[in-house]
N, C-alpha and C positions, 0 to 999 in steps of 0.2 A: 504494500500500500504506500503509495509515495504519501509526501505529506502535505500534500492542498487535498486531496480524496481523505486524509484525515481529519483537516480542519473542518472540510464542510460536511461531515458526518458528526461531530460533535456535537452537543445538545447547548444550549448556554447555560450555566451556571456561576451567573458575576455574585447572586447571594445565595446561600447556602444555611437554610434553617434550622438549625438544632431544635428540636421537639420532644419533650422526653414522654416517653411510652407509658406512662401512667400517672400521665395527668390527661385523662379525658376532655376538661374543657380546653386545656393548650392544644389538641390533636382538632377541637375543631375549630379553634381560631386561627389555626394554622391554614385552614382551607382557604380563608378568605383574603390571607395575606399575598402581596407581591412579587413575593419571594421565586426564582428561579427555581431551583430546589428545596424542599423539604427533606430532611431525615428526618425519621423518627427514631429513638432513640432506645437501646437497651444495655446502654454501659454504664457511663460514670454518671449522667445526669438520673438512676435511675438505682435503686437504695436494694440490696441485694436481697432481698426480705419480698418487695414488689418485683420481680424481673419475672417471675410465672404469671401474673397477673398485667402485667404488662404486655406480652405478646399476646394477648387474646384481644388490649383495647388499639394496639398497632392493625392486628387482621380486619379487626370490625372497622379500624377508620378505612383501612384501605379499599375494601368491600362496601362502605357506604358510598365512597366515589366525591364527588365532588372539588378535583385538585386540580381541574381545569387543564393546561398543558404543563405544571409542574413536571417536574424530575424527580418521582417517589421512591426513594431510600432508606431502609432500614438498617441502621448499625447495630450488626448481635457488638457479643461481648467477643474479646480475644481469645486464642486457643489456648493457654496457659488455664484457665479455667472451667470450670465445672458445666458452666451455661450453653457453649458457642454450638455445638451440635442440634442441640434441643432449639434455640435461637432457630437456625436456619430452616430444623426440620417445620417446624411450626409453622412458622413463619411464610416460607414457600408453599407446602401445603395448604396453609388456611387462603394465601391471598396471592399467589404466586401470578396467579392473569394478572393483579394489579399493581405489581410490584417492577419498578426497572432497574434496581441495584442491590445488590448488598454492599454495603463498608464494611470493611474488615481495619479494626482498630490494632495498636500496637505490632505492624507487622515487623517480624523482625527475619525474615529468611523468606524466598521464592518458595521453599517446599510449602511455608504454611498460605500463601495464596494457593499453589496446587490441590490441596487438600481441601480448600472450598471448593473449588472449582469443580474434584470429580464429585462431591458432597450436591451441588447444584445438576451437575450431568444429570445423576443418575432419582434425583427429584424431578429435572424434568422429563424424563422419561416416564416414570410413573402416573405423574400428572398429565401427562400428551402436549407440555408445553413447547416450542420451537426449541433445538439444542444450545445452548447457548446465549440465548435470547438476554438472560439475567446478567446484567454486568458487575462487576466488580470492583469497590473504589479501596484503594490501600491506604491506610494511614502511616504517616513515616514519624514515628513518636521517641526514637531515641538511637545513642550513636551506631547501633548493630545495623537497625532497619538502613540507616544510613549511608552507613558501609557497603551497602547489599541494595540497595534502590535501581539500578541498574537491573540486576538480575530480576528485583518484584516486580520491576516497569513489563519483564517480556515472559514472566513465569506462567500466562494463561492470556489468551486473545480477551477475556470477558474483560480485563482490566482499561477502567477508562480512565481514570483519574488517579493522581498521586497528592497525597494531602497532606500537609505539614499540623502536626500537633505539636504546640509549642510548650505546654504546660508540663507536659509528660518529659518531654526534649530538656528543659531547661533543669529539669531533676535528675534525669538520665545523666547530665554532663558536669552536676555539681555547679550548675551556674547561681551566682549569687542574689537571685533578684527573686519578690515574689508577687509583682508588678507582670503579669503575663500582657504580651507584646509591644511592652514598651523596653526600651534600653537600661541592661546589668548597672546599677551605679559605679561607678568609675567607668565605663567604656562610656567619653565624653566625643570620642573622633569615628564617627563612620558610623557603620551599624552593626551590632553583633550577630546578628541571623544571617548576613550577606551570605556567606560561604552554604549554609544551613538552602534559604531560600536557591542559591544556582547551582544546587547539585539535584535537587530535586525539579527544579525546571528542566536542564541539560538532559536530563534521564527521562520528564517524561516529553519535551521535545522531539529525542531521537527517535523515540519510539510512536509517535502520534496521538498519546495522549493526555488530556488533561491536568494543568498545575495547579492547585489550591491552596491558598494561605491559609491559616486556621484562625480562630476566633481571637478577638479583644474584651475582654473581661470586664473594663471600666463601661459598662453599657449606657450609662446616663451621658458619655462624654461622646457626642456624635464627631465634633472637631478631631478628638484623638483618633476615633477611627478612620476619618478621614484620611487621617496621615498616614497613620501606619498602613492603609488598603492601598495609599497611592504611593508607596515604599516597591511592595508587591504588583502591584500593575505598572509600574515604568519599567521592571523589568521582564513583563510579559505573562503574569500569572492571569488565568482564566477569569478566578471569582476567589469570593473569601466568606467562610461562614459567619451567620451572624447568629445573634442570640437572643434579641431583642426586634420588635419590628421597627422601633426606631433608627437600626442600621441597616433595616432592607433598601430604601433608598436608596442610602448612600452607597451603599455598595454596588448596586444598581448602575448607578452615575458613573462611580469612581473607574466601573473594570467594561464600561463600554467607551467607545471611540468617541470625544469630542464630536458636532456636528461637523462641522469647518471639514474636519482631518476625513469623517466618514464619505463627504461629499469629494473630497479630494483625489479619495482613492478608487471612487467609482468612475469618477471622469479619467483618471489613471488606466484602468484596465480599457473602457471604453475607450478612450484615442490610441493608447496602446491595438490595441486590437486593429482600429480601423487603416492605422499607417504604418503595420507591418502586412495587412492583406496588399491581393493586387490592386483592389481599387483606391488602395492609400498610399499606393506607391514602391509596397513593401519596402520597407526603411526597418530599420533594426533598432536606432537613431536619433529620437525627433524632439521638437520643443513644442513644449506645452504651456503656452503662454513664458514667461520668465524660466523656466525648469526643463532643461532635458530627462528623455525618460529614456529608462531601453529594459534590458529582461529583467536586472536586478527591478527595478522600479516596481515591475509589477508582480514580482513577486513580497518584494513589500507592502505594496498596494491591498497584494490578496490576504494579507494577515487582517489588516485594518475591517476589509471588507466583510471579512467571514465573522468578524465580532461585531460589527455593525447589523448586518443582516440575524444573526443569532439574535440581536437582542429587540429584532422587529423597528430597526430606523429607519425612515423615509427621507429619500435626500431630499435637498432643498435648491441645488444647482446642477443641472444635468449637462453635459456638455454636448456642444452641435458640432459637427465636423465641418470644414470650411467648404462652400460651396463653388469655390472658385478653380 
């Protein structure tokens, strides 16, 4: 699969909602929110005591229906625990037609995405669902999975997305802060996640899938998320979870293409197109008002594009080819 047949197969997900599975009213206020994605939730936001009781009110939201063109996601628990079989069994069984992902939290080796993956096969086979159909999101939460994100990027096709858990990460490394996504006190130059956030882009770039930031905790503070989601989106991440609907917006905003830039890159492909045909001259070439363009161009162009059309923009400048 080259990687423009990747980008325009991807779903959008600039927000990404945390929902935890046994709170009933949050599962249906969840329906009406903005949000690109929904998870629903059966790990950490979700008290180990309710996590049986919990996948029964996950099946029934997802079976009620109402999620509009969200991206429905269910996070079981990681394989190190008691839960994560019974999670998946459950879960694909009770609601598996309504269902487009599982997350898989704390991954820390390729084998344990494997291990859902035949875990999903062989549920869908039972159920009659398409093979493969249910994708896969991996969470990257500490420095093993780290080390290994490469390999989890290509350990099964159902993998779409690679997702940075910061909270878990930041304990995993002994880092000093308890301030989740904002900067260690004393790291005063640059930003401590850099290295963190481009190993997990680079990895799921190569491979054609999805980069997510993970959540910001100060949720009454929309400005700081602001910042920190446009940390992550200048260097090319997807979307970023939110956990409030007060950052669905923003995050909304923050991980789609400026108008200006969206409208730019469509006139881009568009005159690109039309003056490397014959009837444009076939030029390889060409200026485009003040700006030369040639391959590079538009394949930068098609990045911008596929996150503008993902996020449903309508341009506002179309460009006309010269009639002369």
């Amino acid at each position: 699969m080259g990687d423009e047949t990747a980008t325009k197969a991807l779903r959008s997900r600039r927000s990404c909602l945390a929902t935890p599975g046994s709170n009933p009213r949050f599962l249906a206020k969840a329906k009406g929110l903005d949000a690109d994605q929904v998870f629903l939730d059966l790990e950490d936001s979700v008290a180990p005591i309710a996590k049986v009781d919990a996948r029964k009110n996950i099946v029934a939201a997802l079976n009620e229906g109402g999620w509009g063109s969200k991206v429905r996601v269910v996070r079981v628990n990681d394989w190190t625990t008691e839960w994560t079989y019974a999670d998946v069994i459950e879960v694909v069984s009770g609601a598996g037609a309504n269902l487009d992902c599982i997350m898989l939290p704390k991954v820390q080796t390729a084998e344990q995405v494997v291990a859902l993956d035949l875990l999903l096969t062989q549920l869908e086979k039972v159920h009659g669902y398409e093979p493969g159909r249910i994708g896969i999101e991996a969470q990257i939460e500490n420095a093993l999975g780290l080390t290994n994100v490469n390999a989890i990027a290509t350990a099964s096709p159902r993998v779409e997305t690679i997702i940075f858990g910061p909270a878990d990460f930041m304990a995993s490394i002994n880092m000093k802060s308890l301030v989740v996504g904002e900067q260690p006190p004393g790291y005063d130059v640059g930003d401590a996640y850099h290295y963190i956030l481009m190993q997990i882009l680079m990895a799921a770039r190569a491979h054609g899938k999805q980069a997510i930031d993970g959540p910001y905790l100060q949720i009454k503070d929309v400005d700081g998320f602001r910042r920190v989601a446009g940390r992550s989106a200048a260097l090319g991440f997807d979307g970023k979870w939110v956990l409030h609907p007060d950052q669905i917006a923003a995050a909304n905003e923050v991980y789609s293409p400026r108008q200006d830039d969206y409208d730019h890159a469509e006139n881009i492909l568009d005159a690109y197109d039309h003056f490397t045909s014959a009837a444009g001259g076939a030029r390889g070439a060409v200026m485009l008002g003040d700006e030369m363009i040639d391959e590079a161009s538009r394949k930068m162009a098609l990045v911008i594009s596929a996150k503008g059309r993902a996020a449903a923009m309508t341009r506002t400048d179309v460009w006309q080819p010269p009639t002369d």
